[in-house]
C-alpha positions as CSV (number, residue, x, y, z in Angstrom):
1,X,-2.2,-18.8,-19.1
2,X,-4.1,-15.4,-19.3
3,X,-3.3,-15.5,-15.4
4,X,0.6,-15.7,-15.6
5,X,1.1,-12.9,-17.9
6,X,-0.9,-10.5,-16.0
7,X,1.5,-11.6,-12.9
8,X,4.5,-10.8,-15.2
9,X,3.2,-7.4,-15.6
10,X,2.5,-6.9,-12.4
11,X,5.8,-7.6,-11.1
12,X,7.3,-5.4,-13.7
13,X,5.1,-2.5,-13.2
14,X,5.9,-2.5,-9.3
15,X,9.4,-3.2,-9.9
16,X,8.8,0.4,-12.7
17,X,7.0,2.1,-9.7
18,X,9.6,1.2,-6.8
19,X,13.0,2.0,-8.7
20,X,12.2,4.7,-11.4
21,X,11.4,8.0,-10.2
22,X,11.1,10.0,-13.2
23,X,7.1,10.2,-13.2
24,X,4.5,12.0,-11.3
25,X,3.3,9.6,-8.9
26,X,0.4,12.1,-7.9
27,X,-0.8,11.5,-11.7
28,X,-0.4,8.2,-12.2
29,X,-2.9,7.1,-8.9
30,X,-5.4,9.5,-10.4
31,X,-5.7,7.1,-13.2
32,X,-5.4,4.1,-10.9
33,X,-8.6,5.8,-8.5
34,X,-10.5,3.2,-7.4
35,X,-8.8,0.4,-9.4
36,X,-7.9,-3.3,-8.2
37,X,-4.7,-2.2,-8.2
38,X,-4.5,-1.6,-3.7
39,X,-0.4,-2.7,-3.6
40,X,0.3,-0.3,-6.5
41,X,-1.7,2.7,-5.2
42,X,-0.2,1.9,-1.5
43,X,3.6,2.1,-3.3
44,X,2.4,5.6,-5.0
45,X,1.2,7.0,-1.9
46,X,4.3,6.0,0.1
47,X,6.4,7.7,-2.8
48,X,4.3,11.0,-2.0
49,X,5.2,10.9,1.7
50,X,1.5,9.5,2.4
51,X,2.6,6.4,4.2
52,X,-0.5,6.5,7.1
53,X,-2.8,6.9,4.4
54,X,-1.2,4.4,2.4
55,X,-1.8,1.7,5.0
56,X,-5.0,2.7,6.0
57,X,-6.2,1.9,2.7
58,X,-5.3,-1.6,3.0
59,X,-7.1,-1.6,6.9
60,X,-10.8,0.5,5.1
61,X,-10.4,-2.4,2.9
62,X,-9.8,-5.4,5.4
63,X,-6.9,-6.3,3.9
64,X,-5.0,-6.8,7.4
65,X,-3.2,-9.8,5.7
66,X,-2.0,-8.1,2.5
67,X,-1.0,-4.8,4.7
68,X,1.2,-7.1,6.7
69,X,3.0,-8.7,3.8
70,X,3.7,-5.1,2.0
71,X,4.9,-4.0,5.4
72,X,7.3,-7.2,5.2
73,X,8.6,-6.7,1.6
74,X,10.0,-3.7,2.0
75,X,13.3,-2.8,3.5
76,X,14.4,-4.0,6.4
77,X,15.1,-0.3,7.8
78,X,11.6,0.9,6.2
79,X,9.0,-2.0,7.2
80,X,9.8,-1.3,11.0
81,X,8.5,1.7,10.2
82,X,5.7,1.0,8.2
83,X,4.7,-2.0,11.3
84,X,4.4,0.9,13.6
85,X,2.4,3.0,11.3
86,X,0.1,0.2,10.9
87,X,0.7,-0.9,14.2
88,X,-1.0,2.4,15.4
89,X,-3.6,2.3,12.5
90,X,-4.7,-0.6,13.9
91,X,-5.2,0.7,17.4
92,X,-7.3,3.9,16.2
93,X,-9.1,1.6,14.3
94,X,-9.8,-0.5,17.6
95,X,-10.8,3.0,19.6
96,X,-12.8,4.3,17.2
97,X,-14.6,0.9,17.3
98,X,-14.5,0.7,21.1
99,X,-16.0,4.3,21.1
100,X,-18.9,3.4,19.0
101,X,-20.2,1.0,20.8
């Protein structure tokens, strides 16, 4: 159905997003602001060199389970990198709690 197609394009737009590099990816998560698109605009920010702020979106968001499994797709080398990041998100997070109280 309705729900299988969208998946399709889904999968070929991040596939677009992580191999092609011939577009302003600055550009292309202004029109995605805000959007229900969090895995997209986490892939655009990483291509920018934003990788904290990429995961910390997913964290402001709750999305500790969906932050996980991007930080497990991607390349072996890369997603020890990206666990510390969020490793270290995840403890600021934790202080800044701890602090508030």
């Amino acid at each position: 159905g309705n729900n299988e197609y969208v998946q399709i394009i889904l999968e070929k737009f991040r596939a677009f997003l992580s191999i092609n590099s011939k577009y302003d990816a600055k550009k292309v998560l202004s029109l995605m602001n805000d959007s229900w698109l969090l895995e997209e605009q986490v892939m655009l920010l990483i291509k920018q060199g934003k990788t904290y702020e990429a995961l910390e979106s997913y964290v402001q968001k709750e999305k500790y389970k969906e932050a996980e499994e991007f930080c497990l797709k991607q390349s072996d080398l890369n997603n020890q990198k990206l666990f510390t990041i969020l490793f270290e998100i995840y403890l600021n997070k934790y202080h800044d709690h701890w602090n508030s109280r």
